[in-house]
C-alpha positions as CSV (number, residue, x, y, z in Angstrom):
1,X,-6.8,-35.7,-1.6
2,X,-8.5,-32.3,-1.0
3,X,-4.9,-30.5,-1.0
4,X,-4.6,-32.2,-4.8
5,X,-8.3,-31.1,-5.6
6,X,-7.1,-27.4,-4.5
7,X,-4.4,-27.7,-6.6
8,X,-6.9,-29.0,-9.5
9,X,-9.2,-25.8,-8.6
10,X,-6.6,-23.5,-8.4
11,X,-5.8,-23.9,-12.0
12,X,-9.2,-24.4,-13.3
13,X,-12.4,-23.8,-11.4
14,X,-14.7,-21.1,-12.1
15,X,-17.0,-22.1,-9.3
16,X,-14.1,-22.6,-6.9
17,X,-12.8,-19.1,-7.4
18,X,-16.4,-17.3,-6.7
19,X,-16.2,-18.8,-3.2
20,X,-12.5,-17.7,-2.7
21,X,-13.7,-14.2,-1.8
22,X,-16.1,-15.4,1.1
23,X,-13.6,-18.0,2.6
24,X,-10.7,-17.3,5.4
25,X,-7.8,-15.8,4.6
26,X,-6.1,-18.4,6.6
27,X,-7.2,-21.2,4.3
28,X,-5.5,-19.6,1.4
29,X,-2.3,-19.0,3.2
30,X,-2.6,-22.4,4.5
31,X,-2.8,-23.7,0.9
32,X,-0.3,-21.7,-0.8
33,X,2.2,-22.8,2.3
34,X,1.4,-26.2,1.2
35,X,2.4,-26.0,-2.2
36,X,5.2,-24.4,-1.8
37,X,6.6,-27.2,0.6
38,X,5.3,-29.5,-2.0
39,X,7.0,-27.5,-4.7
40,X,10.2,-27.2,-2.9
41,X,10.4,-31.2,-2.4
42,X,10.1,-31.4,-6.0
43,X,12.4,-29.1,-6.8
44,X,15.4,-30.1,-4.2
45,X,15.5,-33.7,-5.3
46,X,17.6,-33.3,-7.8
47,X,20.3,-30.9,-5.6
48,X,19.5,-33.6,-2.9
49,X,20.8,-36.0,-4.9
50,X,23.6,-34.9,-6.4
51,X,25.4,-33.8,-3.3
52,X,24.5,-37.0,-1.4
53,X,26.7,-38.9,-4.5
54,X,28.9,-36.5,-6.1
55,X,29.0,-34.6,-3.2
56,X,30.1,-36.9,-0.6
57,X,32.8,-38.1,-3.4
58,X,34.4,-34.9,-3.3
59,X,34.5,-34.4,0.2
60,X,36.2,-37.7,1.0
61,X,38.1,-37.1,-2.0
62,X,39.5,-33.4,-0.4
63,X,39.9,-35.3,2.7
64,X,42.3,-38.0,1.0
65,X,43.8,-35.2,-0.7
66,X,44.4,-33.4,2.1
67,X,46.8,-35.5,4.1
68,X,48.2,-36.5,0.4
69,X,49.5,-33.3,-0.5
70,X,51.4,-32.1,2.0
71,X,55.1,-33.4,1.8
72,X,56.4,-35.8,4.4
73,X,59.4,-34.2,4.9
74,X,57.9,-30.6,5.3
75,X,58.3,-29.4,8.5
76,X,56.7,-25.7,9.5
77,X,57.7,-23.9,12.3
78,X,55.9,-20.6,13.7
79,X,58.1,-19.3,17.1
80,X,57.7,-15.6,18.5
81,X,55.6,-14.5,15.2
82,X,58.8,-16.3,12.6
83,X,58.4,-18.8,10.2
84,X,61.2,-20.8,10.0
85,X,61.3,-25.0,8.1
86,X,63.5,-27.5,7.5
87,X,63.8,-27.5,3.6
88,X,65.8,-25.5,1.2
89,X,63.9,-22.6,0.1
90,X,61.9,-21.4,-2.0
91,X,60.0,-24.8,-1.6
92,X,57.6,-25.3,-3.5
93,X,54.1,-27.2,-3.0
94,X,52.7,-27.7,-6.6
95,X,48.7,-28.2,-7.0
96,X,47.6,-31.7,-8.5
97,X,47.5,-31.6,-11.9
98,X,43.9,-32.6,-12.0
99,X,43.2,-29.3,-10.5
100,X,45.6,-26.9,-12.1
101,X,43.7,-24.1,-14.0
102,X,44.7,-20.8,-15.0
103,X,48.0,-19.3,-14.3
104,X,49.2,-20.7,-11.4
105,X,50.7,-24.0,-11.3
106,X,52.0,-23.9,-7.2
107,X,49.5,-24.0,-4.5
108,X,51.8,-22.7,-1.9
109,X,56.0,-21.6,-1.9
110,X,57.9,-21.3,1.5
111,X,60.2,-18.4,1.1
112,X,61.2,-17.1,4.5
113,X,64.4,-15.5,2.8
114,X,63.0,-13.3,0.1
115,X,61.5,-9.6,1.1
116,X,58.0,-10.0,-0.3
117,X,57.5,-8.0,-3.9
118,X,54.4,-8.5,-6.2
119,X,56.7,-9.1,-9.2
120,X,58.5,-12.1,-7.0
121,X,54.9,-13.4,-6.0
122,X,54.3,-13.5,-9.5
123,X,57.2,-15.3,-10.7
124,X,56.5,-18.3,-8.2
125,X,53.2,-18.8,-9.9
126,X,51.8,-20.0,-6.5
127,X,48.2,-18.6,-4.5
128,X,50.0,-18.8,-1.4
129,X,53.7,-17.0,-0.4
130,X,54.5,-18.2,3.3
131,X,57.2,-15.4,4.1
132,X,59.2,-15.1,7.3
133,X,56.1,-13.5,9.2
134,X,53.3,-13.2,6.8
135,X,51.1,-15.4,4.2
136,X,50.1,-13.9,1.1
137,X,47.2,-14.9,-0.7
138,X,46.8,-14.1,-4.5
139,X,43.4,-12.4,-5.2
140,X,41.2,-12.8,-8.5
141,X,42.3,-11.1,-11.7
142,X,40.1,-8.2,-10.1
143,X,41.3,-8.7,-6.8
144,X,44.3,-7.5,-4.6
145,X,46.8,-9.8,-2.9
146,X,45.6,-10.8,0.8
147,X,48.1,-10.0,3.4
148,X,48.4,-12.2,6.8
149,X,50.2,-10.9,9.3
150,X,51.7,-13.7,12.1
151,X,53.7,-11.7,14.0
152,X,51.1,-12.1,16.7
153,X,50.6,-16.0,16.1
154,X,50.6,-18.7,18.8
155,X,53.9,-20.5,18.3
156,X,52.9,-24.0,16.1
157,X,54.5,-26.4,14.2
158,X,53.1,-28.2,11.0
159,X,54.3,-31.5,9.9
160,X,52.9,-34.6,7.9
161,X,51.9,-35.8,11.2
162,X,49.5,-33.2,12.3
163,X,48.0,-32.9,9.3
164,X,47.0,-36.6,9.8
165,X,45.5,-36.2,13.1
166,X,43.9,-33.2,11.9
167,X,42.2,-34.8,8.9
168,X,41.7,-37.9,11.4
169,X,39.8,-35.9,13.7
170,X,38.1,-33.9,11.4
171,X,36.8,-37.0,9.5
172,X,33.5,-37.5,11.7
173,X,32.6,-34.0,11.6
174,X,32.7,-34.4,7.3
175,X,29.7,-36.6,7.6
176,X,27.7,-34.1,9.2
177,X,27.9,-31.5,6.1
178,X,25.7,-33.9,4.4
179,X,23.1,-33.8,6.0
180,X,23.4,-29.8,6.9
181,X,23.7,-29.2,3.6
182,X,20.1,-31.1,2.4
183,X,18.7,-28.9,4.9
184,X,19.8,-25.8,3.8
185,X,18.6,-26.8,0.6
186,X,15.6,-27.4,1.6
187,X,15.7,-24.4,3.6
188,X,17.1,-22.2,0.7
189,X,14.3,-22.9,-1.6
190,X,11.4,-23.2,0.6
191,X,12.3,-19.6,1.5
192,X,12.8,-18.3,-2.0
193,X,8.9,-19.8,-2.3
194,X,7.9,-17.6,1.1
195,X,9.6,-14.5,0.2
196,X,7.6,-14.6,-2.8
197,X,4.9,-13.4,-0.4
198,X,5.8,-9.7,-0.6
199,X,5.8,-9.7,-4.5
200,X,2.1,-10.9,-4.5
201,X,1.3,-7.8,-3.1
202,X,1.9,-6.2,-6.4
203,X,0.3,-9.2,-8.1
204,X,-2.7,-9.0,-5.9
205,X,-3.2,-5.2,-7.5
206,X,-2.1,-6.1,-11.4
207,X,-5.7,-8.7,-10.3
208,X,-7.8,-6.0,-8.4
209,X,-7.4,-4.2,-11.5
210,X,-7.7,-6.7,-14.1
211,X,-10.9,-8.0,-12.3
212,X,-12.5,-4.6,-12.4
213,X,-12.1,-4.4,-16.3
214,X,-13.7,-7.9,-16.8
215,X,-16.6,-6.4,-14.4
216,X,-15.9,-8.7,-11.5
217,X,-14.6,-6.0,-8.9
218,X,-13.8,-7.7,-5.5
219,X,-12.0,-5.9,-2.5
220,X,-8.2,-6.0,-2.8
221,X,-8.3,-8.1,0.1
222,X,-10.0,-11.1,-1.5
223,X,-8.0,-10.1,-5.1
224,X,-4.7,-11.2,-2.7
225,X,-6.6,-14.2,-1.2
226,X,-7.1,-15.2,-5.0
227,X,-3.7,-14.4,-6.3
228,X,-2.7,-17.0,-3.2
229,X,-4.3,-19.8,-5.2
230,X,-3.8,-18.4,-8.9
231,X,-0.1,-18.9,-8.7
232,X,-0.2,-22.7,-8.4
233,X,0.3,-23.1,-12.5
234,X,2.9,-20.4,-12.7
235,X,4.8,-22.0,-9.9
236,X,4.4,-25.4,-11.3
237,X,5.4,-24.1,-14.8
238,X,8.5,-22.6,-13.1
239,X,9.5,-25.5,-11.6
240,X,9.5,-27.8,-14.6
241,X,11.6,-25.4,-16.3
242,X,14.2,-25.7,-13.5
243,X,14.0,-29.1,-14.0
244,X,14.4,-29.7,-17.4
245,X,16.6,-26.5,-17.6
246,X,14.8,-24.8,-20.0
247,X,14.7,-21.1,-20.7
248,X,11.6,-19.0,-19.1
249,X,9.8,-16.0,-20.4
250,X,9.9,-12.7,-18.7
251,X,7.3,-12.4,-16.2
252,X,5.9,-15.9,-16.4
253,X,4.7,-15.8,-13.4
254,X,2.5,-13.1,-13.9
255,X,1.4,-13.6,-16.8
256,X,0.3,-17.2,-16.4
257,X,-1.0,-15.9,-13.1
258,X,-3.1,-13.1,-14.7
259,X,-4.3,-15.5,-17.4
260,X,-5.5,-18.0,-14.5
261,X,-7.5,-15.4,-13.1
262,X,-9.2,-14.0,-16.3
263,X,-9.5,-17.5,-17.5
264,X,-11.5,-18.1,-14.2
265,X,-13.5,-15.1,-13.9
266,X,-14.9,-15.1,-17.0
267,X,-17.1,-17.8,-17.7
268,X,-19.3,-16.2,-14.5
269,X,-19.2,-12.5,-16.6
270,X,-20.4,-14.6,-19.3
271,X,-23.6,-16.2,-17.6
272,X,-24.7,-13.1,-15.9
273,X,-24.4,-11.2,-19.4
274,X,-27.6,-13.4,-21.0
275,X,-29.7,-12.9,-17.8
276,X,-29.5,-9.2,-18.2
277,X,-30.6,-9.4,-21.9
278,X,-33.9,-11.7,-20.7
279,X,-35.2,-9.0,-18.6
């Protein structure tokens, strides 16, 4: 209850902000660490969410997909750095029609035969060219061809029934992105929140100097101590914009932070100015 009165305060609260200055730094740290955990629950739910449904779809999904994929006759031999199979080449592995975008239609050709040339590669309209002793990877449209060289490889062979045990093996480890990935969400955006630290610095002067035009000078040590609290609307404005994915305004958090600030230090300007006028 008292971390939701701060938060109350910290928007609006003339009185609240003249003891700000006299209280610990450590209580306004203390606070603003609180809201931004708070914040960055708020703000991961959705994320959270979505990868915990949709998320874990796709992943058994690339699993299934996985083992589907690869031809049961396809056999893929790697002996003294050569690749060498069991089909007649070129042979081509096409991606699954749900997933074929853009120019290429194969996901991988098995040429061991054919000395490798860009134009060739290009003609197969595949991201992968398995050669006699290299794989090439097709770049971007910005980026160059990725060459593999395995004339150094352990010798290996590939067949429908590896890839089953593979994917059988891997399948317990799957569940555990789940979870890992919530945390680094949670991680991701509580830090984003902390970093934020650094830029207060700045913020803390735009409100040493704001407060000495309103006549309300305070030591720039007590104007970062303030700024600690006056960020609570900005960063709840900023979060419901996420949210609702709607469109900010530059520096929002300033500004609203600035306004917060004057908004707060004004009505005591205003009292002392009559008392000065009585004597």
């Amino acid at each position: 209850m008292n971390f939701l009165k701060k938060i109350k305060d910290s928007i609006y609260s003339p009185e609240f902000y003249s003891s700000v200055p006299g209280s610990s730094f450590g209580s306004a740290l203390g606070y603003f660490v609180l809201l931004i955990l708070a914040l960055t629950i708020v703000q991961s739910i959705y994320p959270v969410w979505l990868f915990s449904t949709e998320g874990q779809k796709e992943i058994r999904k690339f699993s299934d997909k996985a083992v589907s994929v690869y031809p049961n006759e396809l056999e893929v031999k790697i002996k003294d750095g050569q690749v060498s199979t069991n089909v007649k080449e070129p042979y081509v592995i096409a991606i699954p029609s749900e997933d074929n975008a853009g120019e290429n239609q194969n996901l991988i050709v098995l040429d061991t035969k054919t000395p490798y040339s860009a134009a060739k590669f290009n003609e197969y309209k595949s991201l992968i060219w398995v050669t006699r002793d290299s794989v090439f990877v097709k770049g971007d449209k910005n980026g160059q061809t990725k060459t593999f060289d395995l004339s150094s490889a352990k010798n290996f062979t590939l067949n429908k029934t590896v890839v089953n045990s593979f994917v059988a093996k891997a399948s317990p480890w799957l569940k555990l992105i789940t979870p890992v990935v919530i945390i680094a969400i949670l991680v991701g955006i509580f830090m984003l929140y902390f970093f934020r630290l650094i830029y207060l610095f700045l913020l803390a002067l735009l409100v040493f100097i704001l407060l000495k035009i309103i006549k309300r000078p305070i030591p720039y040590t007590d104007s970062y101590k303030v700024v600690l609290y006056a960020v609570t609307l900005g960063f709840i404005v900023e979060v419901i914009t996420i949210v609702a994915h709607q469109q900010s305004f530059p520096f929002m958090l300033t500004v609203i932070t600035l306004l917060v600030v004057l908004f707060n230090f004004l009505p005591e300007q205003k009292k002392v100015a009559p008392s000065k006028k009585s004597k």
